[in-house]
DOPA-799341 format. One record per residue (C-alpha): x, y, z; residue number from 1. Coordinates in nm, 3 decimals, decimal comma, padded with zeros to 5 digits. Example, Ala and Ser with C-alpha at 12.3 -4.5 7.8 and 13.67 -1.06 7.14 Angstrom:
! DOPA-799341
rec px->01,230 | py->-00,450 | pz->00,780 | i->1 $
rec px->01,367 | py->-00,106 | pz->00,714 | i->2 $
END
This chain:
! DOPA-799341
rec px->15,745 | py->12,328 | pz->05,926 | i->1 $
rec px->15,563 | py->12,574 | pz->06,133 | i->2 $
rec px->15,569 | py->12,489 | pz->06,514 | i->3 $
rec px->15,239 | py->12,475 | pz->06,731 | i->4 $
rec px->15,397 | py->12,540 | pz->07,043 | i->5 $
rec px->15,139 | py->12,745 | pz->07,215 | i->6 $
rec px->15,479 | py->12,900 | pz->07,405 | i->7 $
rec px->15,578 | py->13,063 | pz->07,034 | i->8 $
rec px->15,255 | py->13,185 | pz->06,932 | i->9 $
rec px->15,260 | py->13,389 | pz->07,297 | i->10 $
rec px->15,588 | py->13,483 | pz->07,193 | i->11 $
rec px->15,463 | py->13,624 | pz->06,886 | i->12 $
rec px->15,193 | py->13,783 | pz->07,067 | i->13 $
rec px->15,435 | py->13,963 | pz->07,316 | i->14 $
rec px->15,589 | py->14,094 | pz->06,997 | i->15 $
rec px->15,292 | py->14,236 | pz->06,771 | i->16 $
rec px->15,205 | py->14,562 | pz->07,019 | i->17 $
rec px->15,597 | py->14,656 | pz->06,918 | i->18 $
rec px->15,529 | py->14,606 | pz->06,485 | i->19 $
rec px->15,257 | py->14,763 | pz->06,453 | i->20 $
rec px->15,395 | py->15,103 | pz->06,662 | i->21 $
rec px->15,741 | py->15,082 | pz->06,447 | i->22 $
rec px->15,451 | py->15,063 | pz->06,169 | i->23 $
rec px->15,286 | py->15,369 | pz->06,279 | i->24 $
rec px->15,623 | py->15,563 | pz->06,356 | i->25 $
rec px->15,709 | py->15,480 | pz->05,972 | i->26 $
rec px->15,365 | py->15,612 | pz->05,865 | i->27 $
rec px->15,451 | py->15,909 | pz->06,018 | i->28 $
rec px->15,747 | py->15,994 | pz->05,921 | i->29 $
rec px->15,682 | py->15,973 | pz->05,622 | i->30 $
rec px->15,404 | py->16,203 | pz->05,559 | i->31 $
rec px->15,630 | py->16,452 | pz->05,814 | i->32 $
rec px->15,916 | py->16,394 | pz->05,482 | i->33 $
rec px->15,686 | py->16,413 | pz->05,223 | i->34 $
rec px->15,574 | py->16,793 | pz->05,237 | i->35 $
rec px->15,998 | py->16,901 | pz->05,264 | i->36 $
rec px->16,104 | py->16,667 | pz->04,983 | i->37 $
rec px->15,822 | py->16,783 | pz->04,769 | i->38 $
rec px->15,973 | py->17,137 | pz->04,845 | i->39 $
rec px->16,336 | py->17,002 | pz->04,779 | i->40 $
rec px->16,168 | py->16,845 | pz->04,420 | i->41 $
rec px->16,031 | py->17,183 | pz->04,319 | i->42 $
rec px->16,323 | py->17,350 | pz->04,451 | i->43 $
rec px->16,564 | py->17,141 | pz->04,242 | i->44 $
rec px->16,379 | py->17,243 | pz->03,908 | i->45 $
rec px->16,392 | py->17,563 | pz->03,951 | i->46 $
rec px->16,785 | py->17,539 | pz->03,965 | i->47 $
rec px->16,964 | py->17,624 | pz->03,693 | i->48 $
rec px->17,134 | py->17,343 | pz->03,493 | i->49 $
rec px->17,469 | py->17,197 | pz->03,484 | i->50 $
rec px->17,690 | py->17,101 | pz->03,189 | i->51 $
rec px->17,988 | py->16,817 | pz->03,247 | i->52 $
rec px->18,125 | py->16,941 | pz->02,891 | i->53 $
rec px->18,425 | py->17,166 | pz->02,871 | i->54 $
rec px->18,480 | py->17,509 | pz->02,751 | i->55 $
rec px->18,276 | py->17,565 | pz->02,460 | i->56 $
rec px->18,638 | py->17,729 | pz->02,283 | i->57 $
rec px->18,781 | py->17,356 | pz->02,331 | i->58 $
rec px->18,519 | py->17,186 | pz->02,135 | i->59 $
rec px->18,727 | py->17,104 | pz->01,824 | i->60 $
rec px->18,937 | py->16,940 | pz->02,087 | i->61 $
rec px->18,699 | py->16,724 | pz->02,203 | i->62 $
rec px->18,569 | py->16,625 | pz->01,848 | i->63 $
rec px->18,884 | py->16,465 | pz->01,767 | i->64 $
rec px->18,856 | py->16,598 | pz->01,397 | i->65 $
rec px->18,464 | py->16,512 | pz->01,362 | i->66 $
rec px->18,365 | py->16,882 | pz->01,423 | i->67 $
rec px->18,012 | py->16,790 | pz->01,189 | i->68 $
rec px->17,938 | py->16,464 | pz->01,366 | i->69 $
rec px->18,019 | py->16,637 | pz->01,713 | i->70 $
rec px->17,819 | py->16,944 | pz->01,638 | i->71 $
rec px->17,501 | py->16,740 | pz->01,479 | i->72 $
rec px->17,502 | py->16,532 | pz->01,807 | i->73 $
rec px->17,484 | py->16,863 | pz->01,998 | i->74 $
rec px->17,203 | py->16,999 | pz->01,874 | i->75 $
rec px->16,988 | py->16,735 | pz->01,880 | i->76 $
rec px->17,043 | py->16,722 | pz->02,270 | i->77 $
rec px->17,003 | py->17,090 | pz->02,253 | i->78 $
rec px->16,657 | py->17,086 | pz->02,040 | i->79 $
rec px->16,572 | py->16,770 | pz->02,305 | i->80 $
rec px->16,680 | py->16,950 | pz->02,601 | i->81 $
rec px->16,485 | py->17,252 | pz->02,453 | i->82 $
rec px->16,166 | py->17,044 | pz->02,445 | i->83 $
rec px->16,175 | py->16,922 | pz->02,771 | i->84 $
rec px->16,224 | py->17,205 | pz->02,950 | i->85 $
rec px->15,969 | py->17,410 | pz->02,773 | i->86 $
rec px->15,684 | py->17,141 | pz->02,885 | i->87 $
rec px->15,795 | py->17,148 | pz->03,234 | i->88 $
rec px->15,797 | py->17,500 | pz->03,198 | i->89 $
rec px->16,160 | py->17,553 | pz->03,290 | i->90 $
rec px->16,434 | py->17,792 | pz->03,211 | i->91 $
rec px->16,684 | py->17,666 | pz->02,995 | i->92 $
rec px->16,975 | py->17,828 | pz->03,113 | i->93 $
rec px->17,253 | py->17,631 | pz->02,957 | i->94 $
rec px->17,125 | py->17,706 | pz->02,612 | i->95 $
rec px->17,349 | py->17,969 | pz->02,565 | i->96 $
rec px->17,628 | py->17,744 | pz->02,634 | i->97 $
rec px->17,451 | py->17,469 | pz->02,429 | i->98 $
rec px->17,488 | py->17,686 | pz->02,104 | i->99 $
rec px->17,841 | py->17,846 | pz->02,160 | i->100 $
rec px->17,977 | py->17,458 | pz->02,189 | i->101 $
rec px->17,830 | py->17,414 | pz->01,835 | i->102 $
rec px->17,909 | py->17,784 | pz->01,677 | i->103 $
rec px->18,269 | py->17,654 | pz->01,776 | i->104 $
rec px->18,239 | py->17,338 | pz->01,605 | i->105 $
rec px->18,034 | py->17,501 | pz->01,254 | i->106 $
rec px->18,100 | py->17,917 | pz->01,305 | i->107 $
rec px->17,894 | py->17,977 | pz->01,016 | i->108 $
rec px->17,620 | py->17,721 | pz->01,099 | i->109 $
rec px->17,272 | py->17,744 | pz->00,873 | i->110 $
rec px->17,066 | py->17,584 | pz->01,153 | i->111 $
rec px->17,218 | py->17,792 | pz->01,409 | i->112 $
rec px->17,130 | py->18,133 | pz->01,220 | i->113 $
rec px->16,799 | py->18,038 | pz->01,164 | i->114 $
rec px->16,679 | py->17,924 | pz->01,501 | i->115 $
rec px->16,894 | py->18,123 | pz->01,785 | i->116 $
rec px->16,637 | py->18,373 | pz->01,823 | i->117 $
rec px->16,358 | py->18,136 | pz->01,902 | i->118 $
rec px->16,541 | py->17,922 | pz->02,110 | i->119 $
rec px->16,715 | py->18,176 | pz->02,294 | i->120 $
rec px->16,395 | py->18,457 | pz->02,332 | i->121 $
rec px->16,130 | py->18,213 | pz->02,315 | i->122 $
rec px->16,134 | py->17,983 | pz->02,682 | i->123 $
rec px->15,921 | py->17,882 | pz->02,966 | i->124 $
rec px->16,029 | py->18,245 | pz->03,133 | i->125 $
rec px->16,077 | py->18,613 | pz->02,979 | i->126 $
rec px->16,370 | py->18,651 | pz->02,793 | i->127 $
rec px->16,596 | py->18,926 | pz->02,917 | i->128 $
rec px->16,788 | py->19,232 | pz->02,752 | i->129 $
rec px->17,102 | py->19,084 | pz->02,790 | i->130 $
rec px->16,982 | py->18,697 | pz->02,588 | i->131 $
rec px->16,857 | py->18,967 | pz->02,340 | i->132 $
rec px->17,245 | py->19,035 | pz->02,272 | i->133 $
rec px->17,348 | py->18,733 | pz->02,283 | i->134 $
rec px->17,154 | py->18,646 | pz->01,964 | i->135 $
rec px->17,235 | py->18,977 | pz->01,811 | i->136 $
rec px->17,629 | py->18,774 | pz->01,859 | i->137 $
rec px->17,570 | py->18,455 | pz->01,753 | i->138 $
rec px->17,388 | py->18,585 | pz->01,463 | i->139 $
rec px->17,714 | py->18,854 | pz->01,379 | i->140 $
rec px->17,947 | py->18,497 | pz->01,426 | i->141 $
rec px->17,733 | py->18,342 | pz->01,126 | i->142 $
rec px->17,736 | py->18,651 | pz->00,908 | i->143 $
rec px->18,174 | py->18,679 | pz->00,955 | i->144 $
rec px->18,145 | py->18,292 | pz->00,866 | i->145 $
rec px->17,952 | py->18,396 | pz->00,534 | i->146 $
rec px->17,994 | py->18,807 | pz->00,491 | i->147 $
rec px->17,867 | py->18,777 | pz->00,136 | i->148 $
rec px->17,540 | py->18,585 | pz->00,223 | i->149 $
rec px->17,260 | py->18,871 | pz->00,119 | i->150 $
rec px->17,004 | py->18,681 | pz->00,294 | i->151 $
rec px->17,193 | py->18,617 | pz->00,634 | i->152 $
rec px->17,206 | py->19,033 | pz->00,609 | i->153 $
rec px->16,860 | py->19,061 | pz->00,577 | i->154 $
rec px->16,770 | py->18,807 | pz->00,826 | i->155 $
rec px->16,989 | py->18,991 | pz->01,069 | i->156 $
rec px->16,857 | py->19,376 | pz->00,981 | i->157 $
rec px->16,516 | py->19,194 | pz->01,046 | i->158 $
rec px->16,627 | py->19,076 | pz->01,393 | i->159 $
rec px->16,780 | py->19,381 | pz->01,463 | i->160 $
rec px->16,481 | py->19,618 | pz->01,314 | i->161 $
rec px->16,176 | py->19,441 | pz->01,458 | i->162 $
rec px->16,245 | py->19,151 | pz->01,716 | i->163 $
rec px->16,501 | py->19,249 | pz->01,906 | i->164 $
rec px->16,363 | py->19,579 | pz->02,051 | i->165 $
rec px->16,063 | py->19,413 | pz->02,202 | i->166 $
rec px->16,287 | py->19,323 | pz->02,446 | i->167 $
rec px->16,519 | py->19,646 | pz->02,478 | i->168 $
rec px->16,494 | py->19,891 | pz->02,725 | i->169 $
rec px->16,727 | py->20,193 | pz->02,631 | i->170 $
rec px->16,618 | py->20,392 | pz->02,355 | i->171 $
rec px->16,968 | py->20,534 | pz->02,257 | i->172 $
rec px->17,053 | py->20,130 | pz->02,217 | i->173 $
rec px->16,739 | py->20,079 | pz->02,034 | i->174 $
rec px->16,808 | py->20,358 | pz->01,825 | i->175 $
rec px->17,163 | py->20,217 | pz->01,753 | i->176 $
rec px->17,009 | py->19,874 | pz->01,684 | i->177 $
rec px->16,729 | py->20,075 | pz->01,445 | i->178 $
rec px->17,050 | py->20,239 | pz->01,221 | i->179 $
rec px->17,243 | py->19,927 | pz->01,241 | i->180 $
rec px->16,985 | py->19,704 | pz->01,112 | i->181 $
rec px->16,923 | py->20,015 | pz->00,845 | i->182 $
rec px->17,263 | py->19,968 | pz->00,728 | i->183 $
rec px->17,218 | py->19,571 | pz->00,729 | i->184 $
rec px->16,930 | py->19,608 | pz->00,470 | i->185 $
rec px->17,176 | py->19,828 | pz->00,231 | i->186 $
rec px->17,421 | py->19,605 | pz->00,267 | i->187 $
rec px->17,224 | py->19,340 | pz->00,134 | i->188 $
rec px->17,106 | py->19,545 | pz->-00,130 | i->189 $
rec px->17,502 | py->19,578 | pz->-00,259 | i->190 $
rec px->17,521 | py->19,189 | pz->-00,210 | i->191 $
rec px->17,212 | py->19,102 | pz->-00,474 | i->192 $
rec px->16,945 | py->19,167 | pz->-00,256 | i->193 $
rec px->16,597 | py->19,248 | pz->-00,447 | i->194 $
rec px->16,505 | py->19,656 | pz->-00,373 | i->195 $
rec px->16,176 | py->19,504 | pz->-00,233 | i->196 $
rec px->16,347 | py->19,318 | pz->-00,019 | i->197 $
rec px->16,557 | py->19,583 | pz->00,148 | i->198 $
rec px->16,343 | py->19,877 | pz->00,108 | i->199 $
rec px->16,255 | py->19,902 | pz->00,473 | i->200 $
rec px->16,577 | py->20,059 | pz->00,488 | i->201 $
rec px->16,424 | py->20,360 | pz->00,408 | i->202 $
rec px->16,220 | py->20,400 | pz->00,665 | i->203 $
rec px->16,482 | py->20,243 | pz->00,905 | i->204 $
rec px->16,688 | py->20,553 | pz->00,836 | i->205 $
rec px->16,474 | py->20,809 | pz->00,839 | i->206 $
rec px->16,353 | py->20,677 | pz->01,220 | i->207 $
rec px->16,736 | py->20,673 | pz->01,299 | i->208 $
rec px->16,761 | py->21,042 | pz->01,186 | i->209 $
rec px->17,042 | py->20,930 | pz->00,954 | i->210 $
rec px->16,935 | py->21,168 | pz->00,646 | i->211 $
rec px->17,261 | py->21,088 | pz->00,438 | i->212 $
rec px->17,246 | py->20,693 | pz->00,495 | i->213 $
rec px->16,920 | py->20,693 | pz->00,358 | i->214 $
rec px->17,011 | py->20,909 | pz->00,089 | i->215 $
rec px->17,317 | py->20,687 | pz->-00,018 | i->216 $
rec px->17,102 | py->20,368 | pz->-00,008 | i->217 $
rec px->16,818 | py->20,562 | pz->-00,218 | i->218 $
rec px->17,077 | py->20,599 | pz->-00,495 | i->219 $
rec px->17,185 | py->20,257 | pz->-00,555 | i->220 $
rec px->16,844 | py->20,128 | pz->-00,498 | i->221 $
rec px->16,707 | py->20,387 | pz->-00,827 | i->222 $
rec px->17,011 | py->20,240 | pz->-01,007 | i->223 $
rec px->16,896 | py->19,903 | pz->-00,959 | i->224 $
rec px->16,545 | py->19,945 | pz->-00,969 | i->225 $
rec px->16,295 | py->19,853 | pz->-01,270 | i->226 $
rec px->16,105 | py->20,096 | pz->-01,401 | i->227 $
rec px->15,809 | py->20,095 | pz->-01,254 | i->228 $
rec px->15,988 | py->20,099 | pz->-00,899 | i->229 $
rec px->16,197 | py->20,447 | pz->-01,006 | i->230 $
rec px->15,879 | py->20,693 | pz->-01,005 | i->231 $
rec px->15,810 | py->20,641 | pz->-00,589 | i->232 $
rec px->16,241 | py->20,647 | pz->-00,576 | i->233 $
rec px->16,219 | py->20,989 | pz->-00,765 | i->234 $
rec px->15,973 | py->21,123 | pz->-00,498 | i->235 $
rec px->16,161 | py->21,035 | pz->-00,214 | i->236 $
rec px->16,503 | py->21,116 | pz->-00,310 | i->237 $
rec px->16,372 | py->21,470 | pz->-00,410 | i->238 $
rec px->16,210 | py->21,537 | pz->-00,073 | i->239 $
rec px->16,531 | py->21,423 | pz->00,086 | i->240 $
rec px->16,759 | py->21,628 | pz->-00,122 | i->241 $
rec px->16,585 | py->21,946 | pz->-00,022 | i->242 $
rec px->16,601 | py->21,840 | pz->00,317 | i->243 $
rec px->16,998 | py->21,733 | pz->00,302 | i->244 $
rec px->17,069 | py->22,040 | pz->00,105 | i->245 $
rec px->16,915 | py->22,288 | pz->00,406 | i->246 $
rec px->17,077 | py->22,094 | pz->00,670 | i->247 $
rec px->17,409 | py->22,124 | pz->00,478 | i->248 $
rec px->17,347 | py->22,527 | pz->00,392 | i->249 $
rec px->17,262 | py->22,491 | pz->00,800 | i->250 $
rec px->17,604 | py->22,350 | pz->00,880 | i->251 $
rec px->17,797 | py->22,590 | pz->00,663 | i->252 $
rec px->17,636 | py->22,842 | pz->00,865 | i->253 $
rec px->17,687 | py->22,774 | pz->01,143 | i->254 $
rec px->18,078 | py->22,737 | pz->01,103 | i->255 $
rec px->18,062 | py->23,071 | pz->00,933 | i->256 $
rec px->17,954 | py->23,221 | pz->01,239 | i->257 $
rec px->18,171 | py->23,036 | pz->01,497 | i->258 $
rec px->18,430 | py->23,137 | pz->01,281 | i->259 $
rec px->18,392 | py->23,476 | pz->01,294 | i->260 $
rec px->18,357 | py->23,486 | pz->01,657 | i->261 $
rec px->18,696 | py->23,281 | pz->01,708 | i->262 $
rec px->18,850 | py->23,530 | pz->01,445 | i->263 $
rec px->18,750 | py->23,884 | pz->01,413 | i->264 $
rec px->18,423 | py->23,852 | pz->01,670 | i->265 $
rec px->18,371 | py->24,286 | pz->01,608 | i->266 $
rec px->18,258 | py->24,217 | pz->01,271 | i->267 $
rec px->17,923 | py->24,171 | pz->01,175 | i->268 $
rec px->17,797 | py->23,814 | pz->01,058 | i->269 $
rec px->17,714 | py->24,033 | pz->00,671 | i->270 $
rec px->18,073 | py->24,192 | pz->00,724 | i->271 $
rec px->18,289 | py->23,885 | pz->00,769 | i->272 $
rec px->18,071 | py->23,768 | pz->00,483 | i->273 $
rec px->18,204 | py->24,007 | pz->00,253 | i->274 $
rec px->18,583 | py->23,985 | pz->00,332 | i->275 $
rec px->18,630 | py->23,650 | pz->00,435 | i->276 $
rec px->18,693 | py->23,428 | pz->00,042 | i->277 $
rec px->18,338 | py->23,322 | pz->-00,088 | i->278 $
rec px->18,255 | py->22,941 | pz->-00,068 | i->279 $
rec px->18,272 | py->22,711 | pz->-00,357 | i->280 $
rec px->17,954 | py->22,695 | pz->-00,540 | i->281 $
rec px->17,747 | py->22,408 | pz->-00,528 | i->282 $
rec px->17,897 | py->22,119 | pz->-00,704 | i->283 $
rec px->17,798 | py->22,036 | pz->-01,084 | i->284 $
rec px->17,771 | py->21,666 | pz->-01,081 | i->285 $
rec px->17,431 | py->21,493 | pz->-01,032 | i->286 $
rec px->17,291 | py->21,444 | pz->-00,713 | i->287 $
rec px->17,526 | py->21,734 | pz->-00,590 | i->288 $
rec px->17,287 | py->21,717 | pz->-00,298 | i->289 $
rec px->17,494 | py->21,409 | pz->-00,153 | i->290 $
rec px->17,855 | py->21,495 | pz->-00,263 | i->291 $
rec px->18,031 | py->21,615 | pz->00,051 | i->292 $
rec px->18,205 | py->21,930 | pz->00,033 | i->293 $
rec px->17,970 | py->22,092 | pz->-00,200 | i->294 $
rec px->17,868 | py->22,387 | pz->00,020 | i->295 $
rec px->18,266 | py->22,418 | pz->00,216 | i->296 $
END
């Protein structure tokens, strides 16, 4: 029962000049806090993450023999975690780590293949060179996991031809990349792969300056080709021929000459000509053009 002892309510009154300055110093404090801590909260998310899961390499361990239900669990957290930081507009940092736990759980994982260059290039921040070779990786893990897949080799020539140098620097890599994915595409070609489907090779080649490549995959493709496809072939390997065939009459020239300058250098180029043995002629079989050793 509340007591109406004038003494208390002066008591009270002695007190209130001391709770409402402990109010104030509150108040104060913490608008003086709030501006740090907000810095601290923007700080945080701009840290990178952190995983409490092992080594990706010791993820069958942790499955206990459940690799699939393991690695499906993992990737919905990744595709989640994904998400999230994309509409906060973070970097996901761990993704990279993310994947590798579940290429070591499935190596030649579909859903893996088909989405580790979106989720790896395409975050809240510019992808760098080096995330551009991780995916070239993973994707090389999935096509050991399933060599004879024609349309994991064409999926990774496309990487390799058109996305990945967007975010390449070094035009002797890019180049590289450009031949590689060129031999991806003929590759695919051997494995089943429709001539429309891997024609880009052509030009793939001829931007790598890999004349002979393109020649070899021009060959199989006319073989497999229908035949309304082997007229624009025709053209192409024809134009290329003549080309391969100078460059080769080039070569042999060229040796001829440091030859004779190693050997008997006070001849003439027409005089060591004449003694030295005469070549071979060019070889008989079709498409001499692309038989090595014709002009030796």
């Amino acid at each position: 029962m509340a007591s109406n002892d004038p003494s208390d309510l002066s008591e009270l009154g002695r007190w209130r000049p001391a709770v409402i300055a402990l109010a104030l110093a509150s108040a104060a404090c913490a608008v003086l806090l709030q501006r740090p801590l907000a810095s601290t909260v923007a700080l945080a998310k701009e840290t990178e993450d952190v995983s409490l899961l092992p080594a990706a390499e010791r993820a069958p361990l942790l499955s206990l023999g459940f690799d699939a239900a393991l690695a499906d669990i993992l990737w919905a957290k990744l595709l989640i975690d994904y998400g999230t930081h994309l509409a906060e507009k973070r970097s996901f940092s761990s993704i990279r780590y993310a994947i590798d736990m579940v290429l070591a759980l499935e190596p030649g994982s579909e859903r893996v293949f088909r989405y580790v260059d979106t989720l790896v290039l395409f975050q809240a921040k510019k992808a760098s060179e080096d995330d551009a070779r991780y995916v070239r990786r993973a994707l090389e893990v999935g096509i050991d996991a399933q060599p004879t897949n024609a349309k994991r080799w064409l999926a990774y020539g496309t990487y390799l031809a058109y996305l990945a140098p967007s975010f390449l620097s070094d035009e002797t890599e890019i180049r590289a990349w450009t031949l590689r994915a060129g031999e991806a595409f003929a590759h695919a070609l051997e494995l089943g792969a429709g001539v429309d489907d891997t024609r880009a090779a052509v030009s793939l080649f001829e931007r790598g300056g890999a004349d002979r490549a393109q020649l070899d995959y021009l060959e199989r493709a006319y073989a497999l080709a229908s035949d309304d496809d082997k007229p624009a072939l025709e053209v192409r390997l024809e134009k290329l021929a003549a080309r391969t065939t100078l460059d080769l009459i080039r070569k042999h020239d060229g040796g001829l000459e440091d030859e004779r300058l190693a050997a008997l250098p006070g001849l003439t180029p027409l005089a060591y000509r004449l003694l030295r043995k005469a070549p071979r002629p060019a070889c008989d079989a079709p498409h001499q053009w692309s038989t090595p050793g014709c002009l030796e």
